[in-house]
PyMOL commands that place a pseudoatom at each C-alpha (Angstrom):
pseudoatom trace, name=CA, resn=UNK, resi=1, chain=A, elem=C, hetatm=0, pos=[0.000, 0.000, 0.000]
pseudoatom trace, name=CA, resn=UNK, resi=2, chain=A, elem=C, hetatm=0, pos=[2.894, 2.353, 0.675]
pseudoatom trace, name=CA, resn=UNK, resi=3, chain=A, elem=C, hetatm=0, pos=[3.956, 1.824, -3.523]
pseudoatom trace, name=CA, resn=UNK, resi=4, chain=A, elem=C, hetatm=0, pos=[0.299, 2.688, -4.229]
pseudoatom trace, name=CA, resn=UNK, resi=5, chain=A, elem=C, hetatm=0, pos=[0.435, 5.782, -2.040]
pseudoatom trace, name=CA, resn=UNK, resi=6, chain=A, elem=C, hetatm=0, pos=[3.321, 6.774, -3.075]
pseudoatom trace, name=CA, resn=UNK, resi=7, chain=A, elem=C, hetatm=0, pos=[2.697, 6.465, -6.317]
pseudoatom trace, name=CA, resn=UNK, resi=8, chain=A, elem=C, hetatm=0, pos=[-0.860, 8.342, -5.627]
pseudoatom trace, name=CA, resn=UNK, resi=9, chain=A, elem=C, hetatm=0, pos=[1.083, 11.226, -4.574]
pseudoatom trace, name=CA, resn=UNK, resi=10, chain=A, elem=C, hetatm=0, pos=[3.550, 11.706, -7.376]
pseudoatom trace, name=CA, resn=UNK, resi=11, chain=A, elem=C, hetatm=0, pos=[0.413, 11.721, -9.796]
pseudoatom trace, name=CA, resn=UNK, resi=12, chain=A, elem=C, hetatm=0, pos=[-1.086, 14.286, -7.326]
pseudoatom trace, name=CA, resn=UNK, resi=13, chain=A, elem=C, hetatm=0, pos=[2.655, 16.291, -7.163]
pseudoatom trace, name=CA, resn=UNK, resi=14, chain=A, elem=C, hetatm=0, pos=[2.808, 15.874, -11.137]
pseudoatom trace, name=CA, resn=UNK, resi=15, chain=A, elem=C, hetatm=0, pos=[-1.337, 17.397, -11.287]
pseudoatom trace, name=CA, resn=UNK, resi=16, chain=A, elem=C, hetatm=0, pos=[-0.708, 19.864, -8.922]
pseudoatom trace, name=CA, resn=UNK, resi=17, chain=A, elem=C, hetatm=0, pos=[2.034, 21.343, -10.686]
pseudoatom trace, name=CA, resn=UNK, resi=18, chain=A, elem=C, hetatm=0, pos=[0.520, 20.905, -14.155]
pseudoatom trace, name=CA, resn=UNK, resi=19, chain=A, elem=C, hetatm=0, pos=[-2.171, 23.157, -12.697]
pseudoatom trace, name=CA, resn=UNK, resi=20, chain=A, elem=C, hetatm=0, pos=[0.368, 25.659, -11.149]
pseudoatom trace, name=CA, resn=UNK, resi=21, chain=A, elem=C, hetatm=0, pos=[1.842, 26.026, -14.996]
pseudoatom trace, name=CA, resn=UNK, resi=22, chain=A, elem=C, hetatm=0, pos=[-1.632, 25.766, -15.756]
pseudoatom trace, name=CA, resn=UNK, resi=23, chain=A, elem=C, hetatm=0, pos=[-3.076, 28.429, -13.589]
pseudoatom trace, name=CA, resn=UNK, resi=24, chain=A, elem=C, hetatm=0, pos=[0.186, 30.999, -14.057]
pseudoatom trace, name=CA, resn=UNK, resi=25, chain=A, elem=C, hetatm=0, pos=[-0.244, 30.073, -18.041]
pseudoatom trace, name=CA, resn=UNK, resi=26, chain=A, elem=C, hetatm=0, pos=[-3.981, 31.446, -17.758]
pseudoatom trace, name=CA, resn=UNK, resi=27, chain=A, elem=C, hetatm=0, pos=[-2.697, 34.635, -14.876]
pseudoatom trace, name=CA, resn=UNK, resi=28, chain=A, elem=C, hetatm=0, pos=[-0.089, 35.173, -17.795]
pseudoatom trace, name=CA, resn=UNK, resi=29, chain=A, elem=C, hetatm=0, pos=[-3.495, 35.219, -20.378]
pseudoatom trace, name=CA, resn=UNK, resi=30, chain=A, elem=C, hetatm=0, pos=[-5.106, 37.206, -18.194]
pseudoatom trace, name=CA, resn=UNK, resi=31, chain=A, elem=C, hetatm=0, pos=[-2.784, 39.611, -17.633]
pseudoatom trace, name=CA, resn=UNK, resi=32, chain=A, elem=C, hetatm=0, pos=[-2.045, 40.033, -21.610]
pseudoatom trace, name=CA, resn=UNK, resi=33, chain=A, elem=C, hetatm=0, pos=[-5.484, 40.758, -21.977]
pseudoatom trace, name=CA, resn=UNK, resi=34, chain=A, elem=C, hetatm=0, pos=[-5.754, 43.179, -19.518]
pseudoatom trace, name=CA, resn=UNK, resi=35, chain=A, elem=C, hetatm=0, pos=[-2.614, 44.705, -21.350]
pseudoatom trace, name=CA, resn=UNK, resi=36, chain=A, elem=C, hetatm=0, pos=[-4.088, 44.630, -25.152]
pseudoatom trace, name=CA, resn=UNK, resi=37, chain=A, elem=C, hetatm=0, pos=[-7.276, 46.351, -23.264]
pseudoatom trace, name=CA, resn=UNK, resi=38, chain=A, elem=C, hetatm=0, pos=[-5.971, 48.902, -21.477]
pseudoatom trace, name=CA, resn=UNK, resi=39, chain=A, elem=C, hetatm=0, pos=[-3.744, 50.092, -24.587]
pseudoatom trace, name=CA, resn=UNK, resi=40, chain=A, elem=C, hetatm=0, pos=[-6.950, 50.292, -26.468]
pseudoatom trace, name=CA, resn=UNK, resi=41, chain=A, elem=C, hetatm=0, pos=[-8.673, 52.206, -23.698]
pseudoatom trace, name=CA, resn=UNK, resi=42, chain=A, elem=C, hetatm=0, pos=[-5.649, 54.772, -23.651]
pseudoatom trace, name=CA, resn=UNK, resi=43, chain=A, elem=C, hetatm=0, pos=[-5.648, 54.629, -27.516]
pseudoatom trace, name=CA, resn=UNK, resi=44, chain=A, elem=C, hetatm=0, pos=[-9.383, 55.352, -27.509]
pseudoatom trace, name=CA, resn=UNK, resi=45, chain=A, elem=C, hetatm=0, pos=[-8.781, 58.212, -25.015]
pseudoatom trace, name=CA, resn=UNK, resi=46, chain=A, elem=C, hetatm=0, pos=[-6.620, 59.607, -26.743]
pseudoatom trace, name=CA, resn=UNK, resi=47, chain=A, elem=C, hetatm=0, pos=[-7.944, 59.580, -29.912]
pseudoatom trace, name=CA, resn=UNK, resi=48, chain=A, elem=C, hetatm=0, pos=[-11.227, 61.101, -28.128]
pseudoatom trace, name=CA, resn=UNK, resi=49, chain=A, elem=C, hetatm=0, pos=[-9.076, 64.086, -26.720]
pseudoatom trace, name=CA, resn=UNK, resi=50, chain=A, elem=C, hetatm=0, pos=[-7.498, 64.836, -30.253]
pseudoatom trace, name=CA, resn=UNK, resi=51, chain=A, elem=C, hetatm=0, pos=[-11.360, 65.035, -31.421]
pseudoatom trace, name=CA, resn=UNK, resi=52, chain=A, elem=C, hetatm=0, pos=[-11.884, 67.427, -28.680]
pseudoatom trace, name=CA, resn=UNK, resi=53, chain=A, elem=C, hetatm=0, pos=[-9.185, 69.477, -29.315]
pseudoatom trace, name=CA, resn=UNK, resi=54, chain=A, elem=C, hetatm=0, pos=[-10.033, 69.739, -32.840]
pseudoatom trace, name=CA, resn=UNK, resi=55, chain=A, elem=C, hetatm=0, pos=[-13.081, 70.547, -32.239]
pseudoatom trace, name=CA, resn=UNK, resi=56, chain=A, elem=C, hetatm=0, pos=[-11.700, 73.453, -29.649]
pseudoatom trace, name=CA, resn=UNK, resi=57, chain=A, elem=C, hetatm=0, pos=[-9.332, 74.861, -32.182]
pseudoatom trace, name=CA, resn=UNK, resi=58, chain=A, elem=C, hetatm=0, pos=[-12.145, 74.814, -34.712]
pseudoatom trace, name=CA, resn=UNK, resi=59, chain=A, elem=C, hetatm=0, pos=[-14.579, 76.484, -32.530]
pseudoatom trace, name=CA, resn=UNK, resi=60, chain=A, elem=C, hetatm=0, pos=[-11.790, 79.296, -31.585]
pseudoatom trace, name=CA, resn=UNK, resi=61, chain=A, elem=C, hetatm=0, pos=[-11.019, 79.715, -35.303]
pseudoatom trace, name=CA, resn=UNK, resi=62, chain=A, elem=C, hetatm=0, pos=[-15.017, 80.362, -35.569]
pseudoatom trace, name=CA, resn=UNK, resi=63, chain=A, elem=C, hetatm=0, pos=[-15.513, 82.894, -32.615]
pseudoatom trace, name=CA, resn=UNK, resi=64, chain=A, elem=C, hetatm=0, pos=[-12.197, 84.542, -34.178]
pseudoatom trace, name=CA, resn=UNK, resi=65, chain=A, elem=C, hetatm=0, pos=[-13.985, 85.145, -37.327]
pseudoatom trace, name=CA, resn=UNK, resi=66, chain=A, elem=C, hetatm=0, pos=[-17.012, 86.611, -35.753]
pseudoatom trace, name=CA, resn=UNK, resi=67, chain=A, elem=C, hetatm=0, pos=[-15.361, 88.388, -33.512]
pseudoatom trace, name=CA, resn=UNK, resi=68, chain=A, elem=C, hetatm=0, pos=[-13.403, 90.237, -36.372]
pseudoatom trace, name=CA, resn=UNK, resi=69, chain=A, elem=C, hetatm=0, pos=[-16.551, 90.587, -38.119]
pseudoatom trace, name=CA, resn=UNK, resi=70, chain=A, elem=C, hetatm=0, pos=[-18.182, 92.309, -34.868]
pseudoatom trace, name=CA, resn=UNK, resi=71, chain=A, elem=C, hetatm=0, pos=[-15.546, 94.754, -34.379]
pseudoatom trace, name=CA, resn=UNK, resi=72, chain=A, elem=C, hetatm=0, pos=[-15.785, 95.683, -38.118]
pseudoatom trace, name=CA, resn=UNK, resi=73, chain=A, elem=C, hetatm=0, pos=[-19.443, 96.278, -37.816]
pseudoatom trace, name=CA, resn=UNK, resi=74, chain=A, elem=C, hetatm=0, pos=[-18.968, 98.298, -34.474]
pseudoatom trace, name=CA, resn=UNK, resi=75, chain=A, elem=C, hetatm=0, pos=[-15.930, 100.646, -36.282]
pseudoatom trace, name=CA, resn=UNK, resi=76, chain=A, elem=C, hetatm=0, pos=[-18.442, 100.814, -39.272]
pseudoatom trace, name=CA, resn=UNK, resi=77, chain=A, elem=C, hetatm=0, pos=[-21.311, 102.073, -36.656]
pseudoatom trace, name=CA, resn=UNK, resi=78, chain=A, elem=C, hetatm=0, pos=[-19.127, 104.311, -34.619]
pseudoatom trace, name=CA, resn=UNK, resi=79, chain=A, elem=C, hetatm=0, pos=[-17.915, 106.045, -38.080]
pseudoatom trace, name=CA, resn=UNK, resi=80, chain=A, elem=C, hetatm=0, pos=[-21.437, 106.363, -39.317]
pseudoatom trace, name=CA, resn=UNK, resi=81, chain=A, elem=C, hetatm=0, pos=[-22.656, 108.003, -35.599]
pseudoatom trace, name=CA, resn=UNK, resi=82, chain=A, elem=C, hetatm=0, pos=[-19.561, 110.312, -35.652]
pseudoatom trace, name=CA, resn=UNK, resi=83, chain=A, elem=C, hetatm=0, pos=[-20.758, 111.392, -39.198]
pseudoatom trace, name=CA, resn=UNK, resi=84, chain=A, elem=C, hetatm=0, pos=[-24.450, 111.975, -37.882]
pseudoatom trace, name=CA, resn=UNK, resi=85, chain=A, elem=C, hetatm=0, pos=[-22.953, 113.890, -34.822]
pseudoatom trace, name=CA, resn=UNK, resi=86, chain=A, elem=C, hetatm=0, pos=[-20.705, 116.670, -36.997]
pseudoatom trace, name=CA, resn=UNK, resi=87, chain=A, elem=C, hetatm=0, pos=[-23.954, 116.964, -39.159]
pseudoatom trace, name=CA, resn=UNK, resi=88, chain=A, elem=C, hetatm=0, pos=[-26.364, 117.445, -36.185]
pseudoatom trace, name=CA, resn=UNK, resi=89, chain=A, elem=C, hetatm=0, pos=[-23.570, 119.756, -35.073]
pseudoatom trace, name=CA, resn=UNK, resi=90, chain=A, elem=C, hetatm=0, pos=[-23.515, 121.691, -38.360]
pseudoatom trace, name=CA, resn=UNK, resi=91, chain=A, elem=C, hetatm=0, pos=[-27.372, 121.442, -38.349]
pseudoatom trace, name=CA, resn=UNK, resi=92, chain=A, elem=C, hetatm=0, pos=[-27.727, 122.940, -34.967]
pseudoatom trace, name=CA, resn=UNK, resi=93, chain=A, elem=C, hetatm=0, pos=[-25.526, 125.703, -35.877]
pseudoatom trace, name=CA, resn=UNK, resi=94, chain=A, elem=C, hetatm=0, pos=[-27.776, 126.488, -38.986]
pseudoatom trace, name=CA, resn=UNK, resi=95, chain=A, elem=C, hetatm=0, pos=[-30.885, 126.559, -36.239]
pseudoatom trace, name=CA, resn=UNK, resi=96, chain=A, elem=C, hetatm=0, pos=[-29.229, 129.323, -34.526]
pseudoatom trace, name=CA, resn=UNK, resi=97, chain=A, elem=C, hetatm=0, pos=[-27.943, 131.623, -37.177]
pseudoatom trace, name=CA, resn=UNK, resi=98, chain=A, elem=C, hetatm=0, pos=[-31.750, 131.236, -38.949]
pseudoatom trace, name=CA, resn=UNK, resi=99, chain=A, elem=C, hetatm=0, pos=[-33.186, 131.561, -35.993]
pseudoatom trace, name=CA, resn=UNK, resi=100, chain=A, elem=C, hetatm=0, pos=[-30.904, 134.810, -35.356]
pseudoatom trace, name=CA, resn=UNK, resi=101, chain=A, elem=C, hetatm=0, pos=[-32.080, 136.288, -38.330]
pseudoatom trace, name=CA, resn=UNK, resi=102, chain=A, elem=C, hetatm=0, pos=[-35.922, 136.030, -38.208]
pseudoatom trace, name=CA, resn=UNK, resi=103, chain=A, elem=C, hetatm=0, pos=[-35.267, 137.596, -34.789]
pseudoatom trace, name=CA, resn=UNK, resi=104, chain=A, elem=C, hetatm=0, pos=[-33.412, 139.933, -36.466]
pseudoatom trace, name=CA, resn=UNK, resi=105, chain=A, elem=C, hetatm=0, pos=[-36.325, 140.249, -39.556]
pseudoatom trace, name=CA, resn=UNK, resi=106, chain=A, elem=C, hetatm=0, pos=[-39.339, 140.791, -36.661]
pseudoatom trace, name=CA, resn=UNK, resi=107, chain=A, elem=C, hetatm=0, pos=[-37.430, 143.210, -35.265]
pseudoatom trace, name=CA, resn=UNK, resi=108, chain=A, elem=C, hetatm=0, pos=[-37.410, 145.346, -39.270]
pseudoatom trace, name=CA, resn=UNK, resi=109, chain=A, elem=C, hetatm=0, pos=[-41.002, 144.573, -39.582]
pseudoatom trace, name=CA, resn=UNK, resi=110, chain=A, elem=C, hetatm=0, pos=[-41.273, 145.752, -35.792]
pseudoatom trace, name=CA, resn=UNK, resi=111, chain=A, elem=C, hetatm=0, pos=[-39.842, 148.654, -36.463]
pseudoatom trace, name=CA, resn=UNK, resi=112, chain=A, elem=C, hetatm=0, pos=[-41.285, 149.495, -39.521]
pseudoatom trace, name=CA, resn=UNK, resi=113, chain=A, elem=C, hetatm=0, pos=[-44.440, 149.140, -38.605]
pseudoatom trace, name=CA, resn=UNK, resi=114, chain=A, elem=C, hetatm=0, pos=[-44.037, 151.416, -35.923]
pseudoatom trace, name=CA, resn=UNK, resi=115, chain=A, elem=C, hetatm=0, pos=[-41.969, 153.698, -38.633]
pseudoatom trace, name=CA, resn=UNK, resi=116, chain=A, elem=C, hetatm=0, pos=[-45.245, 153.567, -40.793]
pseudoatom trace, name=CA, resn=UNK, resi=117, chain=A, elem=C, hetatm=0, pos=[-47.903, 154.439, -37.653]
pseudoatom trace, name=CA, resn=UNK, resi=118, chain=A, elem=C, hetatm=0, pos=[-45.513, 157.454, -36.650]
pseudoatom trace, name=CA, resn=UNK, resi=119, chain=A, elem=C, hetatm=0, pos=[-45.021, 159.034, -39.683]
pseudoatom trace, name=CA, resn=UNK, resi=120, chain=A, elem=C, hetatm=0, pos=[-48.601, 158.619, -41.150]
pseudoatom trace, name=CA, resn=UNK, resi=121, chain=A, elem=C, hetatm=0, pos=[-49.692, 157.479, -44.041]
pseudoatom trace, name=CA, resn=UNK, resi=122, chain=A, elem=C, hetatm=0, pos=[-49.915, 161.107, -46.192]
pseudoatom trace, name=CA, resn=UNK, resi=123, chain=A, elem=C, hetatm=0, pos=[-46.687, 161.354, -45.718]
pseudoatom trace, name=CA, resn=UNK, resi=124, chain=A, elem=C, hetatm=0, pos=[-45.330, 158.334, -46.974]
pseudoatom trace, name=CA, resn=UNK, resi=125, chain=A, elem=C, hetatm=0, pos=[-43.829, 159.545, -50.745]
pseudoatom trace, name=CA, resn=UNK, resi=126, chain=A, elem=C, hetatm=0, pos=[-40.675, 160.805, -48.382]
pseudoatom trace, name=CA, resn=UNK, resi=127, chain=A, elem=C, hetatm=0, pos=[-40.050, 157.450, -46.913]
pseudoatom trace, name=CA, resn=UNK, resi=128, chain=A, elem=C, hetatm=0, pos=[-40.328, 155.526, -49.683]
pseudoatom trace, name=CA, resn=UNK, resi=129, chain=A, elem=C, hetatm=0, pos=[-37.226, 154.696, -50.988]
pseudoatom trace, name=CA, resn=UNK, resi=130, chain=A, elem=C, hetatm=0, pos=[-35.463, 154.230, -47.478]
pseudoatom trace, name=CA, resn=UNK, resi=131, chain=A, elem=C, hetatm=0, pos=[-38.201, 151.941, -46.952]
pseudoatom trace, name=CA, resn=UNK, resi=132, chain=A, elem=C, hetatm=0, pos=[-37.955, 149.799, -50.095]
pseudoatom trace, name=CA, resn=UNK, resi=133, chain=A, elem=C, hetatm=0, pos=[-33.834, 149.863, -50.236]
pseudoatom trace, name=CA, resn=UNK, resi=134, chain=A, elem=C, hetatm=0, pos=[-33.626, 149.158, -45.886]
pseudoatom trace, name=CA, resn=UNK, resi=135, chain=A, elem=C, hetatm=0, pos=[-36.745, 148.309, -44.408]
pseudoatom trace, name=CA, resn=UNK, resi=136, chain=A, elem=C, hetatm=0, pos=[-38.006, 145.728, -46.835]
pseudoatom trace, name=CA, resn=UNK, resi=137, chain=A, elem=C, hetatm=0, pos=[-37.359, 142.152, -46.184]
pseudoatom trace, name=CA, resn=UNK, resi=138, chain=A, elem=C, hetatm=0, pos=[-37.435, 141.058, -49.403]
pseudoatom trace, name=CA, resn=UNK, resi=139, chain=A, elem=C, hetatm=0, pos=[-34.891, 143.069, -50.847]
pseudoatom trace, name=CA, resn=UNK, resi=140, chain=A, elem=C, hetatm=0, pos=[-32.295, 142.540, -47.878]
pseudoatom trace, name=CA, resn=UNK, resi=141, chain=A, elem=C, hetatm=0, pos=[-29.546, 141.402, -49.642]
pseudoatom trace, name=CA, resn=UNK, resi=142, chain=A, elem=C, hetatm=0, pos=[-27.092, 141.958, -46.606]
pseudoatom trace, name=CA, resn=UNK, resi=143, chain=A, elem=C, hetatm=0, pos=[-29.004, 139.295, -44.810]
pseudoatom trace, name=CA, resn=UNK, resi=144, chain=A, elem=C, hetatm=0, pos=[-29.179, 136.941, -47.875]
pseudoatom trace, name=CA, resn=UNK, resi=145, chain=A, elem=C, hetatm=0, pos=[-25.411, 135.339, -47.074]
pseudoatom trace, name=CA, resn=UNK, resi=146, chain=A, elem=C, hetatm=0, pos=[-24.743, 131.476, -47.071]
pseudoatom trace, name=CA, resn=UNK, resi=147, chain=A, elem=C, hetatm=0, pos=[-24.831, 129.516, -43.650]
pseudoatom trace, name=CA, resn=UNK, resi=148, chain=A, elem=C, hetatm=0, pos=[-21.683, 128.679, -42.057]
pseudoatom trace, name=CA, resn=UNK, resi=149, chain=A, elem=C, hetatm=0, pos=[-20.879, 126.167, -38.987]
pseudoatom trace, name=CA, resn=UNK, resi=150, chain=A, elem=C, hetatm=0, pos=[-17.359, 127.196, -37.321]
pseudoatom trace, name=CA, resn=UNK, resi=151, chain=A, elem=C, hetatm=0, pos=[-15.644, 123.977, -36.725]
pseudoatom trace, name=CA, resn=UNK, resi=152, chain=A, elem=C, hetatm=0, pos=[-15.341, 124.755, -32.923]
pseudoatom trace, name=CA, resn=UNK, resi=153, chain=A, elem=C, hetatm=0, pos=[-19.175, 124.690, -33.329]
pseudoatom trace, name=CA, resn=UNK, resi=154, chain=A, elem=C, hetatm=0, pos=[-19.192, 121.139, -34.767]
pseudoatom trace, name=CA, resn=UNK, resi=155, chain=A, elem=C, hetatm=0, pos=[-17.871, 119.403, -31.884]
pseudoatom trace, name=CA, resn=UNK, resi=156, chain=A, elem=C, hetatm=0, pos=[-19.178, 121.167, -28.606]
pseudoatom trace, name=CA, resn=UNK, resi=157, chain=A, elem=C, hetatm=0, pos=[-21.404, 119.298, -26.790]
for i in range(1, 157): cmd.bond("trace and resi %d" % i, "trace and resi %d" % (i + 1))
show_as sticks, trace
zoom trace
């Protein structure tokens, strides 16, 4: 019984250590597997960062653009309002001088209808070519001069 024991036990020896090469054969598997894997993960990450850094550099190129094309639409706006402003300025100027002379015309008529009340009316052939040459509105010719807007009018504020 000993030889048969014995013998029992090698066969046991020999299967246990055809299951150790067995088992560190399949750990050795395993862990090549778990290699191939986790360079696919980190190639997979990778390739999903370079798609999202694409896509970052494309969207900056994009907001560039339209950021060049805002500021070219604001300098384009700012022009045109500075060009509106000088012409309101010019404009406002043009008030006041026209409005300085019809102040200036009520005044004539004022004064020569006054002229015309104190003088009376039978007596009007001797006052009749002042009148017409410097108390008629129509044929002021001194008054009849172009507008003009100083420039330190045109940008007061």
């Amino acid at each position: 019984m000993a030889s048969s024991s014995g013998t029992c036990s090698g066969s046991t020896l020999m299967h246990n250590s055809g299951s150790e090469e067995d088992l560190k054969a399949m750990l050795e598997l395993k862990k090549r597997k778990r290699m191939i894997s986790n360079r696919e993960s980190a190639r997979r990450s990778r390739m999903k960062k370079q798609k999202h850094l694409d896509n970052l550099i494309s969207q900056v190129t994009h907001l560039r653009k339209e950021n060049k094309h805002i500021i070219t639409s604001v300098n384009i706006t700012t022009q045109h309002y500075l060009n509106i402003e000088a012409e309101n300025s010019v404009l406002k100027a043009q008030v006041g001088e026209l409005s300085h002379r019809l102040q200036s015309l009520d005044e004539i008529l004022t004064f020569s209808n006054a002229s015309n009340g104190v003088f009376g009316a039978g007596d009007s052939s001797s006052f009749t070519e002042p009148y017409d040459s410097l108390l008629n509105p129509l044929n002021l010719q001194y008054l009849n001069q172009p507008i003009m807007a100083a420039a330190a009018d045109m940008f007061q504020r």
